[in-house]
N, C-alpha and C positions, 0 to 999 in steps of 0.2 A: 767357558762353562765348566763346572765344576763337576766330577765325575758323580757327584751326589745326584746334579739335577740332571744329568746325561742319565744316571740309571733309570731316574723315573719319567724322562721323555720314554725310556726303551717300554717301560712298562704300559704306558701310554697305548704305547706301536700297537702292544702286544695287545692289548685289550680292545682297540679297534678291529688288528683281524679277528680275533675270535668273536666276533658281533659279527662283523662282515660274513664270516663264515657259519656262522648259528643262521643271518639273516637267508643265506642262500638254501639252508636244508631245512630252514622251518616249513614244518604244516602244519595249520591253524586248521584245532577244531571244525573251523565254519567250514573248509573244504568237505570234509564227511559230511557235514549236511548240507553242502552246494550241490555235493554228488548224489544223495540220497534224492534231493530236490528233481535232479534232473532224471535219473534212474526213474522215478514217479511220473515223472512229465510224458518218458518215451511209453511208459506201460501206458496212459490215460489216450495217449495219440492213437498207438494202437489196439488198444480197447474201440474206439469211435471209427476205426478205419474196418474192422472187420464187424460191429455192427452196419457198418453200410455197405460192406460188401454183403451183408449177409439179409438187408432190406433190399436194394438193385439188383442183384445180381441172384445169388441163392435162393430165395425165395420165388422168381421169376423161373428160373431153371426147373425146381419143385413143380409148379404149378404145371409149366407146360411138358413136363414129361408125365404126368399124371395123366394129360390130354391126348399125349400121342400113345399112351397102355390104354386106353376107351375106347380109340381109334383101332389101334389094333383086334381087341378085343371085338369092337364089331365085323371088322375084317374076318378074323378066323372065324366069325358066328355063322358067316354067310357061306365062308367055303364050305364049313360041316353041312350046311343045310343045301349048299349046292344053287344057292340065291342068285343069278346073275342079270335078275331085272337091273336094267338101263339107268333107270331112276334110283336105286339102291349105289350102284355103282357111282352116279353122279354126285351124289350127299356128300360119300367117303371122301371120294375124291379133294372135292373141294374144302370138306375139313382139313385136309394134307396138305390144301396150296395154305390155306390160313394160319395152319402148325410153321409151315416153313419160313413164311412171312412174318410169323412172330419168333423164330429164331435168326431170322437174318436181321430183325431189327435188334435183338439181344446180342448176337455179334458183333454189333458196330453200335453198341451205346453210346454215347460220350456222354460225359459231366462237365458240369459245372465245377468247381475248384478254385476257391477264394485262399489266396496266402495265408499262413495262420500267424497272426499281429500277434506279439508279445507285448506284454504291459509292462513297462520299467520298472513299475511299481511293486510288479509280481516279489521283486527278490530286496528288502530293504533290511538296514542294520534297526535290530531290536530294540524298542523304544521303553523302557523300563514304566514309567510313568506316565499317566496317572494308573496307579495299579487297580487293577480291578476289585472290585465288591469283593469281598471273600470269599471263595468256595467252600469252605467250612470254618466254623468257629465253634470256640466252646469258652463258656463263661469261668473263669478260674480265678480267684482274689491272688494277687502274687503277697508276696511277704516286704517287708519295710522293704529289702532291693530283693529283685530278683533276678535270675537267667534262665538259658532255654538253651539246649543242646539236642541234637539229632545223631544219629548212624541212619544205616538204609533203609530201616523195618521202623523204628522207634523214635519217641521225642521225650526227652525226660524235663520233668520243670517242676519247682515245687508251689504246695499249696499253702496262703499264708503263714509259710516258712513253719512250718509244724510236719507238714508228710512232702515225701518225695513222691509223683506221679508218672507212670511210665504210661504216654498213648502211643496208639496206631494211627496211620495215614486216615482216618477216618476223627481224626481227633477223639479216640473214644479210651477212655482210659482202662487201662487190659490189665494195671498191678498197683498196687499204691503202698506204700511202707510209710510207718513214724519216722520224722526226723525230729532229733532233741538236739540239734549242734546248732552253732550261731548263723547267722544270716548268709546265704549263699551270695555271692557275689558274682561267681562264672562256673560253666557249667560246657562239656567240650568232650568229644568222645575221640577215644584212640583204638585205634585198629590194631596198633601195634601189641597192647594188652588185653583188646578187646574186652574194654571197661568206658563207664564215664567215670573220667575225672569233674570231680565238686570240688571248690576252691571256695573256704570261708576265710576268718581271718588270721587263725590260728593254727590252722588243721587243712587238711589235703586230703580228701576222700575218693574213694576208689568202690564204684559198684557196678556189682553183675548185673546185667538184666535179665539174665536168664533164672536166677536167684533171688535178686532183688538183695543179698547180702552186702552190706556196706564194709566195708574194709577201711581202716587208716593207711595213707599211707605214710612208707617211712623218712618222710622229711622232715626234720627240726624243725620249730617255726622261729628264725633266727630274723622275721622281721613279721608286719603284720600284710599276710598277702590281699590279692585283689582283684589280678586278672592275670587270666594265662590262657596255653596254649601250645600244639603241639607239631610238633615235625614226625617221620617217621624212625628218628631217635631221638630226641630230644625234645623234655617239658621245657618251655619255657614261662616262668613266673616273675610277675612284677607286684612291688609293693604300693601299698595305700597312703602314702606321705607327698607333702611339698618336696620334690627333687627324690621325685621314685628310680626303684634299682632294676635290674633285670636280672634273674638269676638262670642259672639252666642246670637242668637234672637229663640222666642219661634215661632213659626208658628201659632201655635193655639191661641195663647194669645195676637193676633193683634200684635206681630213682639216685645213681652217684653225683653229689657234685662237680657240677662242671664249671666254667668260666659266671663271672658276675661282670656285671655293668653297673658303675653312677655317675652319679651328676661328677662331670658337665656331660660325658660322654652320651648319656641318656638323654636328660632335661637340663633345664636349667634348676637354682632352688626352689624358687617362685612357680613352677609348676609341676604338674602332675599327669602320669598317662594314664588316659582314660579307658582305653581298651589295648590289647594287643593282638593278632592275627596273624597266621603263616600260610604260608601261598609258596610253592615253588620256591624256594629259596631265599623268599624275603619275610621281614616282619612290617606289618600294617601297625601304624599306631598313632592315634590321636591324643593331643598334649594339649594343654588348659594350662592359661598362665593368669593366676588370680591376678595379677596386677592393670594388664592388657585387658582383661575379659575376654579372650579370643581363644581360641584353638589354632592349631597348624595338623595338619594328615600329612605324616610321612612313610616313604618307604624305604626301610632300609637292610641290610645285607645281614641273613640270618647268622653268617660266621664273623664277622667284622664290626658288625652294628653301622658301618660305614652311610650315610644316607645318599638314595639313590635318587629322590625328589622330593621338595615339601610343596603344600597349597594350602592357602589360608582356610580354612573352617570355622564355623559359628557353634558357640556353646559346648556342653560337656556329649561328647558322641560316643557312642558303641559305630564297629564298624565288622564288616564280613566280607570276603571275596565273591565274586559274582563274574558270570560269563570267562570263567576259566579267569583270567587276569586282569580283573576289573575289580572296581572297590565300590560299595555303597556304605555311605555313611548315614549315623539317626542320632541327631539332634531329642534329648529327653526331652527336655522343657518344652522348645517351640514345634515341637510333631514336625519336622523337617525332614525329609531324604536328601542327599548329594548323592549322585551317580558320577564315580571316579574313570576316567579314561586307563589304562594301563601304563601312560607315562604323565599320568598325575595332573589330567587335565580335565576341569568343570563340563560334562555333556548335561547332563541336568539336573533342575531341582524341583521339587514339589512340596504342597501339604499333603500329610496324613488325616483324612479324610477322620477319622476315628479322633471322638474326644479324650480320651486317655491318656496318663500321661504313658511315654514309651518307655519301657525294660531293656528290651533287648531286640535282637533282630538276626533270623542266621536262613543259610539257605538252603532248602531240603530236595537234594538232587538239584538236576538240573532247571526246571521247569519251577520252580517251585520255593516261595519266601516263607518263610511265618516271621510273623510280628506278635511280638508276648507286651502287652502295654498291661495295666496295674488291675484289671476287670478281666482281662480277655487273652485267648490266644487266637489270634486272627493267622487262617492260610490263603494265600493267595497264589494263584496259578496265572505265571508269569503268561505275557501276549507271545 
């Protein structure tokens, strides 16, 4: 064995335990909501455990010490009065045996108590599809193409590619500005500059929301861009061509160039990425091969470009992260979803219900899609 391929058994090793050991300290989101699930369960039990102490037991107690103060009460009437007829005496009296007889049955209650069955079904893995009717929509003409980006409060998208529109969680649109630049292609917000990035084909735009001030920014346009996206340092941009590139700019370092990527390393000639997306350290991206007619979704290593799984896909897709490290993809043409597994494996597929054709697709919070199709921005509020 040659010390070349010995290195890289070693790095093999090396890459297995560090899985191994990621595997043993991982905590998956769903625990906090396995835990919240159950923290809810205990409060709902004992919710129902002290209303029924509080119907048997308490309210039994209430009633008959209310009986033995009456009792009493006639008691001391008669001493003040110096009462000690027979027949007066004998009344009391035996009020006192039927008090006591109603507390010694109160002391020795017993219940009934049936096991409390759990339903398997109670706790199941989240079924994406068929999405529901939309919780809000709002009628919006998009432009020849268009995109739709979000941050926490806001969704910006434009209107037949002439005004940029800023809404609220209400889909109600709260600021609108002229756009006079070419056709937006993607559209993606950074925390890091706490801007949206607009990506057209020439130009890299940068706007406040709190301004609505559109800014250029300062990248060359040393190719014609298309789609991008971003890490917490780094944009990464891809161009519009048969055997597109990948470029990356520093965030922090006023948008420096960084490393490039092309064909082969990217695509091949003959095809094109049709979106790109970052997740925890990887880039999502779907590729169209004019020759094939197909697509493949891969994921691959946002420092290496290395790929870390591909699956075959149908037609030209936009795609988004979902469920922390899951992928959904959207088919334009055929109104399709694919729901991506986290190691790159088909859980389902559906129609979009909506005849339009599909834009874009991103997802607002946890709970929460919108779908931007050519008429509409449709939200929907995940099951």
């Amino acid at each position: 064995m040659t010390s070349s391929n010995n290195q890289n058994l070693k790095h093999l090793a090396d890459t297995v335990d560090k899985l191994v050991g990621r595997l043993s300290s991982i905590q998956p989101s769903s625990l906090e909501q396995l835990e919240q699930w159950r923290e809810a369960a205990y409060r709902s039990v004992d919710h129902y455990c002290e209303q029924k102490r509080y119907q048997l037991i308490e309210t039994r107690q209430a009633h008959q010490k209310k009986e033995l103060e009456q009792i009493r009460q006639k008691v001391n009437h008669l001493i003040e009065k110096h009462d000690d007829r027979q027949d007066h005496y004998d009344t009391i009296h035996h009020d006192i045996q039927l008090a006591e007889v109603k507390i010694n049955e109160l002391e020795h209650l017993r219940l009934n108590t049936h096991p409390l069955s759990i339903d398997e079904h109670l706790i199941t893995r989240r079924h994406l599809f068929p999405l529901p009717h939309p919780s809000r929509t709002i009628h919006l003409k998009a432009g020849l193409e268009s995109a739709v980006g979000t941050n926490d409060k806001h969704l910006l998208v434009d209107r037949e590619g002439k005004h940029l529109c800023l809404l609220d969680r209400n889909l109600t649109i709260v600021n609108e500005v002229p756009f006079t630049h070419d056709g937006i292609h993607s559209v993606f917000w950074s925390s890091t500059i706490a801007r949206f990035i607009i990506i057209t084909f020439k130009e890299i735009l940068l706007l406040d929301e709190k301004t609505m001030k559109l800014d250029q920014c300062p990248i060359s346009s040393v190719a014609d861009w298309w789609r991008g996206t971003t890490s917490e340092d780094t944009l990464f941009l891809t161009t519009v061509e048969w055997g597109s590139s990948i470029y990356e700019f520093n965030l922090r370092s006023s948008f420096k160039a960084g490393k490039e990527w092309h064909v082969p390393v990217t695509c091949k000639k003959e095809e094109i990425i049709c979106d790109i997306k970052y997740n925890s350290g990887f880039l999502a991206t779907p590729i169209f091969n004019k020759h094939k007619e197909d697509t493949r979704f891969e994921l691959r290593s946002a420092t290496t470009l290395e790929c870390v799984w591909s699956i075959r896909a149908h037609g030209r897709c936009r795609c988004c992260s979902i469920d922390v490290d899951q992928w959904l993809l959207m088919d334009h043409d055929d109104c399709r979803f694919f729901h991506i597994s986290a190691d790159g494996k088909l859980l389902e597929a559906d129609k979009y219900d909506q005849h339009d054709r599909l834009e874009d697709i991103i997802p607002w919070g946890q709970d929460s899609i919108v779908v931007l199709t050519k008429k509409s921005i449709n939200l929907h509020a995940l099951n």
